[in-house]
KOLVEX-239470 format. One record per residue: residue number from 0; x, y, z of N, C-alpha, C in turn; residue in one letter. Coordinates in nm, 4 decimals, padded with zeros to 6 digits. Last residue first. Layout:
REM KOLVEX-239470
+-----+----------+----------+----------+----------+----------+----------+----------+----------+----------+------+
:  nr :      npx :      npy :      npz :     capx :     capy :     capz :      cpx :      cpy :      cpz : rest :
+-----+----------+----------+----------+----------+----------+----------+----------+----------+----------+------+
: NUM :        X :        Y :        Z :        X :        Y :        Z :        X :        Y :        Z :    A :
...
+-----+----------+----------+----------+----------+----------+----------+----------+----------+----------+------+
REM end
This chain:
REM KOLVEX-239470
+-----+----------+----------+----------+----------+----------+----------+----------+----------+----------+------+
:  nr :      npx :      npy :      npz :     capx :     capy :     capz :      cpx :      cpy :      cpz : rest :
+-----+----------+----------+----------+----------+----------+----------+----------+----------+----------+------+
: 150 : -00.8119 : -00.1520 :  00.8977 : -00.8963 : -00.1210 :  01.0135 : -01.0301 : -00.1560 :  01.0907 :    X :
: 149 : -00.7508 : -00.4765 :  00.7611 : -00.8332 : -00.3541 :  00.7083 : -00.8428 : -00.2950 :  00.8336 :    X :
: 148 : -00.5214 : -00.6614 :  00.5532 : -00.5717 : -00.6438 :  00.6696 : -00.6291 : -00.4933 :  00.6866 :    X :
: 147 : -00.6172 : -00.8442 :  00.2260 : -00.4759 : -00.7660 :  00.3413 : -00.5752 : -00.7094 :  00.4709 :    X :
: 146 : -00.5445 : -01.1521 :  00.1535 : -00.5878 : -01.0804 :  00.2125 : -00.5240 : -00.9775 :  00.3103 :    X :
: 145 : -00.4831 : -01.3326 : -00.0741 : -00.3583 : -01.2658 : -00.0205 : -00.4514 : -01.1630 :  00.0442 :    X :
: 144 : -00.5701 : -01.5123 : -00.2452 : -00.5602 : -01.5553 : -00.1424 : -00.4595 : -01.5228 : -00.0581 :    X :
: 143 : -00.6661 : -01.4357 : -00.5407 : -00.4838 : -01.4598 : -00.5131 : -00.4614 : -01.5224 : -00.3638 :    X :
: 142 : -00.8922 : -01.4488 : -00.4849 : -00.8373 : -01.5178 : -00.6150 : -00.6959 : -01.5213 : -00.6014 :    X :
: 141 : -00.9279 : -01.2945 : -00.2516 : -01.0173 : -01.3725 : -00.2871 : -00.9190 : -01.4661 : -00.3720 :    X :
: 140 : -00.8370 : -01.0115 : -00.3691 : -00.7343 : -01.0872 : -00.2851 : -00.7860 : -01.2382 : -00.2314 :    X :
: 139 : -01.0107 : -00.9195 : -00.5872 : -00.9109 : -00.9730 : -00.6358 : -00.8008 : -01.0416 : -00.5389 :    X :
: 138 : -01.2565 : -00.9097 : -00.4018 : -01.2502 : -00.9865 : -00.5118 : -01.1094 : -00.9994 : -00.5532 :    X :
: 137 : -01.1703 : -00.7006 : -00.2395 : -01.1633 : -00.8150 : -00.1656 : -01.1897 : -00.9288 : -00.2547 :    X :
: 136 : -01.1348 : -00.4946 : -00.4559 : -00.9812 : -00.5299 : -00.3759 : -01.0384 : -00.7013 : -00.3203 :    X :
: 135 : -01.3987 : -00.4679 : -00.4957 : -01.3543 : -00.5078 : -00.5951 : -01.1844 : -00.5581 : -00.5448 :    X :
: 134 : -01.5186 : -00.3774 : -00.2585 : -01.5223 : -00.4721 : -00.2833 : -01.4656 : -00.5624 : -00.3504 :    X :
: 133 : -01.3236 : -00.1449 : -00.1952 : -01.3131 : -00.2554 : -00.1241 : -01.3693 : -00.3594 : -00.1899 :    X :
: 132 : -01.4947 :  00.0225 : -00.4595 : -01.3459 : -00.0285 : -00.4676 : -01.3080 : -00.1651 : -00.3837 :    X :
: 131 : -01.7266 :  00.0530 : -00.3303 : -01.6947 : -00.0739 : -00.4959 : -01.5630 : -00.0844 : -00.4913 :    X :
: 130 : -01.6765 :  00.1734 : -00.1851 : -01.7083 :  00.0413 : -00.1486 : -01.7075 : -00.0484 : -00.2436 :    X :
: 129 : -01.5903 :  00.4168 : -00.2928 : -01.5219 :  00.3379 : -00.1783 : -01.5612 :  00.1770 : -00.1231 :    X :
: 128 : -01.8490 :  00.4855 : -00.3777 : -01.7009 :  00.4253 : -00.4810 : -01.6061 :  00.3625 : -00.4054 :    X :
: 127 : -02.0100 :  00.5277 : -00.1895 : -02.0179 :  00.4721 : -00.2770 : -01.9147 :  00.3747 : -00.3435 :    X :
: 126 : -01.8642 :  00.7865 : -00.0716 : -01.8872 :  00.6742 :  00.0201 : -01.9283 :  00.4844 : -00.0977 :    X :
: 125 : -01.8745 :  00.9814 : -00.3249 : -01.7755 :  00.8908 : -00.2213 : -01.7879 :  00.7572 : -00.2225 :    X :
: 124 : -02.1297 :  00.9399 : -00.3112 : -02.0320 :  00.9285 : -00.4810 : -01.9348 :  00.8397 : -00.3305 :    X :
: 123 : -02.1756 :  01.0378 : -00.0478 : -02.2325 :  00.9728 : -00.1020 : -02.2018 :  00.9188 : -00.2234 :    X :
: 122 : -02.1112 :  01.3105 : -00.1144 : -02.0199 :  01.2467 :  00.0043 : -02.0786 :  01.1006 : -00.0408 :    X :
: 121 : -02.0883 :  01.4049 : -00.4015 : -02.1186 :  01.4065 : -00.3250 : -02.0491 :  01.3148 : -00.2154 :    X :
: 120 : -01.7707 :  01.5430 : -00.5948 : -01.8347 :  01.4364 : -00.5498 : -01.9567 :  01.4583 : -00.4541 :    X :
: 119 : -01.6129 :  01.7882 : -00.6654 : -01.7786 :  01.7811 : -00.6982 : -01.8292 :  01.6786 : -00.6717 :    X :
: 118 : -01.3918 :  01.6349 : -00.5258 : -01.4501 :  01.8027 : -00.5108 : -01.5734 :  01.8286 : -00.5773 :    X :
: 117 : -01.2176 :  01.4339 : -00.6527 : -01.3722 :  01.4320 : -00.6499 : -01.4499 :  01.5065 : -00.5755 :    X :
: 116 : -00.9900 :  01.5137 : -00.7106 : -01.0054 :  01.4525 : -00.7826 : -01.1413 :  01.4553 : -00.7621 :    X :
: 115 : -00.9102 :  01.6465 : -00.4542 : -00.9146 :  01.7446 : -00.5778 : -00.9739 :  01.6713 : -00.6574 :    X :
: 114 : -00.8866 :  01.3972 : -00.2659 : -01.0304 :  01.5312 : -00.2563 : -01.0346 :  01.6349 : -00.3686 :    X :
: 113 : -00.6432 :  01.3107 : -00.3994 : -00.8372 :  01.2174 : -00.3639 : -00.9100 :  01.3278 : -00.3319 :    X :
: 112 : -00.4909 :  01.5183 : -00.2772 : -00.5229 :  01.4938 : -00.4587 : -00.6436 :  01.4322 : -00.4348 :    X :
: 111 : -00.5348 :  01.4610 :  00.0068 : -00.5446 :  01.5740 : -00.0326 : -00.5923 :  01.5453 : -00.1881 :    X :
: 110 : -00.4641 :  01.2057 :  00.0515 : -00.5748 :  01.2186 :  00.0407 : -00.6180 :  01.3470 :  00.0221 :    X :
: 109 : -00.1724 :  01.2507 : -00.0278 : -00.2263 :  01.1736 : -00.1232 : -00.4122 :  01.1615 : -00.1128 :    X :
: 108 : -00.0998 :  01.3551 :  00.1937 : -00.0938 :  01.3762 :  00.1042 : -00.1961 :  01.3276 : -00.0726 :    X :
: 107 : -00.1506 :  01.1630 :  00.3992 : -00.2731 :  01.2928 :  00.3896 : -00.2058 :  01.3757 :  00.2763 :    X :
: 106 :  00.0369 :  00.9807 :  00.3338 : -00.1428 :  00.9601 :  00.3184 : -00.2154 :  01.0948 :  00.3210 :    X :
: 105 :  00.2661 :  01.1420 :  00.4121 :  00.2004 :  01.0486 :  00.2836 :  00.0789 :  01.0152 :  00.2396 :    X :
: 104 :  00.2315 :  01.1879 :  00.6616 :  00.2366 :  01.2509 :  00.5598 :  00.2153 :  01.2504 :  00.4491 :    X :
: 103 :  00.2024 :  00.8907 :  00.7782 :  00.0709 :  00.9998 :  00.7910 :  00.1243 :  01.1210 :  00.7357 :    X :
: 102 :  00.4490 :  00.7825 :  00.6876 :  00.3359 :  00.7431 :  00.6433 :  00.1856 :  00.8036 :  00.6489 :    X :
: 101 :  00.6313 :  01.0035 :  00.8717 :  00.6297 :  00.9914 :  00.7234 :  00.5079 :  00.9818 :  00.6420 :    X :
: 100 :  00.5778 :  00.9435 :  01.0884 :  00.5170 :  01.0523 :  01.0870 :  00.5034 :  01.0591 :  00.9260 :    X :
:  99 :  00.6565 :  00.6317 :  01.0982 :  00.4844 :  00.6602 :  01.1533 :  00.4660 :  00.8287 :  01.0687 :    X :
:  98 :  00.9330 :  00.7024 :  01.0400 :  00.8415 :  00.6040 :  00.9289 :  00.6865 :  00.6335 :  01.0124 :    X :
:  97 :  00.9473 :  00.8119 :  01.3152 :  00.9886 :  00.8706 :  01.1864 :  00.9349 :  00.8053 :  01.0546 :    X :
:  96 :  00.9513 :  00.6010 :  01.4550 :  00.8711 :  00.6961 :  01.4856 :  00.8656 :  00.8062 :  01.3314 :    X :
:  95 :  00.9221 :  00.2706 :  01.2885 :  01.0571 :  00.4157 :  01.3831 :  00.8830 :  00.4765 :  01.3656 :    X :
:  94 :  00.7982 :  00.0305 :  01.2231 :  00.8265 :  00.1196 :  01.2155 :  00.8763 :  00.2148 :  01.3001 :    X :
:  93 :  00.9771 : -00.3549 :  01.2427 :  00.8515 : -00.2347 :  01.2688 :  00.8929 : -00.0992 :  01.2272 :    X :
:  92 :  01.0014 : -00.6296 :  01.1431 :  01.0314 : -00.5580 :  01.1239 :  00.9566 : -00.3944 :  01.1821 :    X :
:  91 :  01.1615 : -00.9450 :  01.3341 :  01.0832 : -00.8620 :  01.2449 :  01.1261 : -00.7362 :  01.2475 :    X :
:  90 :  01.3162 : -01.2292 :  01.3207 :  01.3634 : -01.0980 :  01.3627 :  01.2427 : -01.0055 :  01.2751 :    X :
:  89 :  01.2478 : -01.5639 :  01.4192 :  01.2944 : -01.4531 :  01.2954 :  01.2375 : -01.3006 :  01.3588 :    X :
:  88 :  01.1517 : -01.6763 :  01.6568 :  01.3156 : -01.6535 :  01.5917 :  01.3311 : -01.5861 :  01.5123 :    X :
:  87 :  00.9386 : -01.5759 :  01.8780 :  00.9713 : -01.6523 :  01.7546 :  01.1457 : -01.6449 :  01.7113 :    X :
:  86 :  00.8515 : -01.4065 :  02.0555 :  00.9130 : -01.4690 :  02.1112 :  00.9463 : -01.5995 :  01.9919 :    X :
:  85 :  00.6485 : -01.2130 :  02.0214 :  00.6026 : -01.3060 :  02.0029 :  00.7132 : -01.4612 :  02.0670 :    X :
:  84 :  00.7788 : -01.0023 :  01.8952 :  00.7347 : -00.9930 :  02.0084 :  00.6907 : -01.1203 :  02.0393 :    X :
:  83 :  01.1172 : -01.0668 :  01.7842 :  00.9557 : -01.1180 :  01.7147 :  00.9140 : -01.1250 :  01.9104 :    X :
:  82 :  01.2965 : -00.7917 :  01.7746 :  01.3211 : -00.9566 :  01.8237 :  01.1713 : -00.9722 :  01.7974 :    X :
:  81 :  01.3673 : -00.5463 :  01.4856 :  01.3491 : -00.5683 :  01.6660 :  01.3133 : -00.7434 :  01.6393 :    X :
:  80 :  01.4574 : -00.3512 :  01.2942 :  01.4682 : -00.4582 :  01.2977 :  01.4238 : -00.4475 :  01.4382 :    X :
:  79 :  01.2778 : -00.0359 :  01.1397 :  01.3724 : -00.0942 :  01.2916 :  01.3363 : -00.2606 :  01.2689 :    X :
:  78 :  01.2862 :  00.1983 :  00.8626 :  01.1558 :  00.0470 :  00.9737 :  01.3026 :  00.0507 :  01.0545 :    X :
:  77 :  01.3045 :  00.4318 :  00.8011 :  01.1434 :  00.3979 :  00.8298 :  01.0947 :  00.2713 :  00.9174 :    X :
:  76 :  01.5368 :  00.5509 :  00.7826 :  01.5016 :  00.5477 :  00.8862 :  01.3387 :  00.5113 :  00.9267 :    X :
:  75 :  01.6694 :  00.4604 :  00.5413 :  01.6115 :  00.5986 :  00.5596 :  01.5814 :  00.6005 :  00.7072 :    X :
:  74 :  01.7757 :  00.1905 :  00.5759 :  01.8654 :  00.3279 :  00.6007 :  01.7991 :  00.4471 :  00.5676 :    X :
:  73 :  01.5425 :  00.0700 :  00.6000 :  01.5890 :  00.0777 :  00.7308 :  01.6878 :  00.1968 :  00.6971 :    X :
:  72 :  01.4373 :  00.0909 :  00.3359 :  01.3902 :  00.1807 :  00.4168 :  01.4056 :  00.1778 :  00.5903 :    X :
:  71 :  01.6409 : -00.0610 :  00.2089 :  01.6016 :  00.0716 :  00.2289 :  01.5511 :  00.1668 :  00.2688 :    X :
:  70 :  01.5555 : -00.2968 :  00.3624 :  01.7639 : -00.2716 :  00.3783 :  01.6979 : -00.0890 :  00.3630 :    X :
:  69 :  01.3016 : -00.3495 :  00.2468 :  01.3506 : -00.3578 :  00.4096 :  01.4669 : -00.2615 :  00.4221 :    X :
:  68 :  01.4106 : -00.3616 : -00.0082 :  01.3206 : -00.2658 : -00.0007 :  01.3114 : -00.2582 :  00.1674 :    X :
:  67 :  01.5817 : -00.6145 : -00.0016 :  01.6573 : -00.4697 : -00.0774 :  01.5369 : -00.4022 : -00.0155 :    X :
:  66 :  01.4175 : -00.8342 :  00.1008 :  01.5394 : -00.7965 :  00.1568 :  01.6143 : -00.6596 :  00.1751 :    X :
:  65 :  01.2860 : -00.8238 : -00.0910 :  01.1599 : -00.7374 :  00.0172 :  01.2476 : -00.7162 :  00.1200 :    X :
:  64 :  01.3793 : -00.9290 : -00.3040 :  01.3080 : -00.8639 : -00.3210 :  01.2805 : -00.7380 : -00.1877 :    X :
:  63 :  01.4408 : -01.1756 : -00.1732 :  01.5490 : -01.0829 : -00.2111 :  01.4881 : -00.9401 : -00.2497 :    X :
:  62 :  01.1829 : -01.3091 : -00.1479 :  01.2665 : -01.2461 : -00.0148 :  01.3864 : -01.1738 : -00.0647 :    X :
:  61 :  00.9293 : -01.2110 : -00.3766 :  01.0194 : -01.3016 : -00.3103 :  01.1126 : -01.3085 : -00.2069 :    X :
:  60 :  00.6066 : -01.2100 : -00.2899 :  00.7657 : -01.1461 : -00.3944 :  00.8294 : -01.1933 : -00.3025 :    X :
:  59 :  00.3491 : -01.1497 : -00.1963 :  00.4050 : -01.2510 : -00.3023 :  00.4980 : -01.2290 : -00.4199 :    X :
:  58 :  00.2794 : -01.0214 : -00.0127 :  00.3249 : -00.9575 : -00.0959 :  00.3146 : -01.0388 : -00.2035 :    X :
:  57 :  00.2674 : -01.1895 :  00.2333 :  00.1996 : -01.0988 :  00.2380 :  00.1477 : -01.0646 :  00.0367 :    X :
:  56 :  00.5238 : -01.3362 :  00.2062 :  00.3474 : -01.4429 :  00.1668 :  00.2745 : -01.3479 :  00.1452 :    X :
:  55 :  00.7003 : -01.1566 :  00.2332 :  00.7194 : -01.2457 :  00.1077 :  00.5778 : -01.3352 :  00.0830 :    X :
:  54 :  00.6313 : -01.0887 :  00.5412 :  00.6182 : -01.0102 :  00.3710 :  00.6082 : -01.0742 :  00.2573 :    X :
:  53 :  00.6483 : -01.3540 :  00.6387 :  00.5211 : -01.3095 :  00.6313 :  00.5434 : -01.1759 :  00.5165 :    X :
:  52 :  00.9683 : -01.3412 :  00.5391 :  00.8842 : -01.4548 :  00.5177 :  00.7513 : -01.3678 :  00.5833 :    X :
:  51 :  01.0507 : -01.0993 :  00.7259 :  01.1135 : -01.1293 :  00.5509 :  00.9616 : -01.2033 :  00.4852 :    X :
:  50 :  00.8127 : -01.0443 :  00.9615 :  00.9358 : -01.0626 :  00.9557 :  00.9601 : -01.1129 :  00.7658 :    X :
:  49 :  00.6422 : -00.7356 :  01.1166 :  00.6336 : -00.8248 :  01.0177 :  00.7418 : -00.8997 :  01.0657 :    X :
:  48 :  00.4444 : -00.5849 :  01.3592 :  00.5370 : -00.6259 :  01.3202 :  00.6043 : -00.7350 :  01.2223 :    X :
:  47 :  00.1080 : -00.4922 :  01.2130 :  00.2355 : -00.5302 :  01.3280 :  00.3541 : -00.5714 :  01.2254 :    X :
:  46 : -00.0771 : -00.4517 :  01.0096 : -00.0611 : -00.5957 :  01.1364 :  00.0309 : -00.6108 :  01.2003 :    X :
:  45 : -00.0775 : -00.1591 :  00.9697 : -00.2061 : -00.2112 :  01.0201 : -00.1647 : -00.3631 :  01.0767 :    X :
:  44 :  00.2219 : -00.1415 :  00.9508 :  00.1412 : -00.0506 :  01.0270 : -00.0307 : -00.1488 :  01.0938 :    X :
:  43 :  00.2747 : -00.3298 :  00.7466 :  00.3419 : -00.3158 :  00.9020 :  00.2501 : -00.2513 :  00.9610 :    X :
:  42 :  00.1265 : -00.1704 :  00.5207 :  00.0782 : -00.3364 :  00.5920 :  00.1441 : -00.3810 :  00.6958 :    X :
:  41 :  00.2560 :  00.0624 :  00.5026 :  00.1103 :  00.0543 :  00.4996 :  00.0669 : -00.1183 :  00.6113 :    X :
:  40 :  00.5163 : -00.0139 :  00.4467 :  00.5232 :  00.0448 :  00.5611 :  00.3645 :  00.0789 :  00.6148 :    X :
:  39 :  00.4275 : -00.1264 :  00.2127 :  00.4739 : -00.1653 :  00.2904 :  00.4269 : -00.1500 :  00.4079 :    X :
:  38 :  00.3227 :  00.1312 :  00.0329 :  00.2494 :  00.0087 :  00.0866 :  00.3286 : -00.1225 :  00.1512 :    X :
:  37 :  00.5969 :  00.2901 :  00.0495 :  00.4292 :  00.3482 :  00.1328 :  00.3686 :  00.2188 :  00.1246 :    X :
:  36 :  00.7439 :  00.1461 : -00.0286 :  00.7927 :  00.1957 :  00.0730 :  00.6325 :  00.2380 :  00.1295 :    X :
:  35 :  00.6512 :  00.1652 : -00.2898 :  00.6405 :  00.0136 : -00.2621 :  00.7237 :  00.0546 : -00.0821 :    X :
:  34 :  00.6695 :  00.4278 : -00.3854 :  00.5193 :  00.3732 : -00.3586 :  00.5544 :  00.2470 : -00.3105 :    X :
:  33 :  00.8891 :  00.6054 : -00.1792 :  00.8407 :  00.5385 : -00.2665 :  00.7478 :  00.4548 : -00.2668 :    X :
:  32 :  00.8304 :  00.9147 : -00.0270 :  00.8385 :  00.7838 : -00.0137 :  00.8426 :  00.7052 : -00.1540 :    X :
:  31 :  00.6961 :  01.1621 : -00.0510 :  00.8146 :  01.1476 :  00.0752 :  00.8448 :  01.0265 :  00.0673 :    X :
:  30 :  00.5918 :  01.3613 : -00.3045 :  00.6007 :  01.2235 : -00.2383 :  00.7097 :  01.2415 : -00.1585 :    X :
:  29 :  00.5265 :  01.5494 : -00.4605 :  00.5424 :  01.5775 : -00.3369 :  00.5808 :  01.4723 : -00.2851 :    X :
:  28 :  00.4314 :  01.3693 : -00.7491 :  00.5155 :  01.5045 : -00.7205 :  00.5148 :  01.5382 : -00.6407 :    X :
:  27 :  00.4739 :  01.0521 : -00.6135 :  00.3911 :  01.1361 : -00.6689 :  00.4800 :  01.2973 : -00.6708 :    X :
:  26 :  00.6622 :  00.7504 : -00.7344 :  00.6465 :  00.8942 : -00.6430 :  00.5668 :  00.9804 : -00.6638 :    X :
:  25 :  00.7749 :  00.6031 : -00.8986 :  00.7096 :  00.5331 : -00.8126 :  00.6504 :  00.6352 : -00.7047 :    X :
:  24 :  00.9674 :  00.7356 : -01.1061 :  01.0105 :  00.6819 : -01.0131 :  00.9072 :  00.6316 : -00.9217 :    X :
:  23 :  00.7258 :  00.9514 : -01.2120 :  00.8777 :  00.9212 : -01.1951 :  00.8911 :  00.8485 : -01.0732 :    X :
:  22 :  00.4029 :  00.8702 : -01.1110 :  00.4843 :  00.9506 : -01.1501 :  00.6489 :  00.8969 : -01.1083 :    X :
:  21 :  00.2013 :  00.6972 : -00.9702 :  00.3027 :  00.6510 : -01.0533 :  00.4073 :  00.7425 : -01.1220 :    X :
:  20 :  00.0303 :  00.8177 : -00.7640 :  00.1020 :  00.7463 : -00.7636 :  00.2545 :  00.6556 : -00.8024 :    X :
:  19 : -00.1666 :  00.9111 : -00.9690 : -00.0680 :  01.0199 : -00.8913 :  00.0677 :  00.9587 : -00.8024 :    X :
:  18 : -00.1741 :  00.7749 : -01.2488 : -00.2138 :  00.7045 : -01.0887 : -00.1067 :  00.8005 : -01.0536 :    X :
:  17 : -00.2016 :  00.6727 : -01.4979 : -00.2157 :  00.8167 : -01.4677 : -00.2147 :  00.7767 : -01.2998 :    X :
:  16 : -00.2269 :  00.3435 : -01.5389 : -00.1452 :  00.4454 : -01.6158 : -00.1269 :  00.5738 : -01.4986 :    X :
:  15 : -00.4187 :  00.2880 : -01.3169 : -00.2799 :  00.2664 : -01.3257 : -00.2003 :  00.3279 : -01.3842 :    X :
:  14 : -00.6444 :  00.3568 : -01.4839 : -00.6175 :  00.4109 : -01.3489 : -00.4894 :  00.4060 : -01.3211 :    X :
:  13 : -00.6290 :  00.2231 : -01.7262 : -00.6179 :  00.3731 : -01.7415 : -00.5645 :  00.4673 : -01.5863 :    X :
:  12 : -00.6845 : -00.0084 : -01.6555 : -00.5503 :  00.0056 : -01.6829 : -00.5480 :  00.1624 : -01.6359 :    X :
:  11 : -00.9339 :  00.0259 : -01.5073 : -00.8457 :  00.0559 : -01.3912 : -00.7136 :  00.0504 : -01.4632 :    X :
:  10 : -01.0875 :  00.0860 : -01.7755 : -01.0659 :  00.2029 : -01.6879 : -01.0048 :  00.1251 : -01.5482 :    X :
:   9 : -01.0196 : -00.1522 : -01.8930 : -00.9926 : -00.0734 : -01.9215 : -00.9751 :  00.0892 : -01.8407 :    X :
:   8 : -01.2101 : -00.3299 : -01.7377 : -00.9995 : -00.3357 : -01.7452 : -00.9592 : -00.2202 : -01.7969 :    X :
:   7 : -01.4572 : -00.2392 : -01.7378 : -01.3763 : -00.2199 : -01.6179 : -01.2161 : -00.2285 : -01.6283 :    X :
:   6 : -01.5236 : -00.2690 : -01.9634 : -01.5221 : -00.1556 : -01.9580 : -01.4387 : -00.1151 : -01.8235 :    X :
:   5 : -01.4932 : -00.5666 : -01.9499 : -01.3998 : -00.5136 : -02.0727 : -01.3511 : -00.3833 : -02.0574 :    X :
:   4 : -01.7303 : -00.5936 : -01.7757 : -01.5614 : -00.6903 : -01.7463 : -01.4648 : -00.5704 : -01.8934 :    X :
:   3 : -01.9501 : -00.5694 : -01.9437 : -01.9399 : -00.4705 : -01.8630 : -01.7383 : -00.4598 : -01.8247 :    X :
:   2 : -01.8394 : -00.6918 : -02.3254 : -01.8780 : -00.7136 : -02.1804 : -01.8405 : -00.5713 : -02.0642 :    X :
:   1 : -01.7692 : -00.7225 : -02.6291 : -01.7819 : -00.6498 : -02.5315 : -01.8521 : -00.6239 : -02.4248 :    X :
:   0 : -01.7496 : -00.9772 : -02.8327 : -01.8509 : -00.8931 : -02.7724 : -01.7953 : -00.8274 : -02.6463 :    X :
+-----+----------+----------+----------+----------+----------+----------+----------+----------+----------+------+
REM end
């Protein structure tokens, strides 16, 4: 029997599939970044300075993993190693000025398509869907117990 749950996997696979997001390579056709470079450099931004290990709990991938994607987007010029403000031992990670202007290119890129996509929305559709979404994010970080951090 087919449940409401059935109609929903299906339309966020579908979301995933087609996700302006996912084009070649992890990039949207204008993209300045790769998508695991934009939600990174997303979760530095909103809690600070990271180090390997809080990515690797953040993320739940492993440190070789987040080693190579760090390494890359230090030689683009998005993050800066610096000393744990905090006065800890492991060496975190923050963003250059250049990874800040990037990531607000990126986003207002990408919130450009979000406004082509629902240009007959009311503001209200919006405001709406935006909350089923959060909700539905704070349901699935709930179950993985990987809460990400929200303005």
């Amino acid at each position: 029997m087919e449940t409401p749950a059935h109609e929903v996997e299906y339309e966020q696979m579908l979301l995933s599939r087609h996700s302006f997001l996912n084009q070649r390579g992890g990039r949207r056709k204008d993209s300045l970044m790769e998508r695991s470079a934009y939600i990174m450099l997303s979760r530095i931004r909103i809690q600070g300075p990271m180090s390997i290990g809080e990515l690797s709990d953040a993320f739940g991938l492993d440190t070789s993993t987040l080693n190579r994607q760090t390494a890359a987007a230090m030689r683009a010029g998005l993050l800066e190693r610096i000393p744990d403000p905090a006065g800890g031992m492991a060496r975190k990670f923050r963003l250059t000025e250049e990874g800040d202007r990037l990531l607000d290119s990126e986003r207002e890129g990408i919130v450009e398509i979000l406004g082509q996509v629902m240009a007959d929305w009311s503001d209200e559709d919006v405001a709406a869907f935006a909350a089923y979404l959060r909700r539905f994010n704070y349901g699935i970080e709930a179950i993985g117990a990987r809460p990400w951090p929200r303005p």
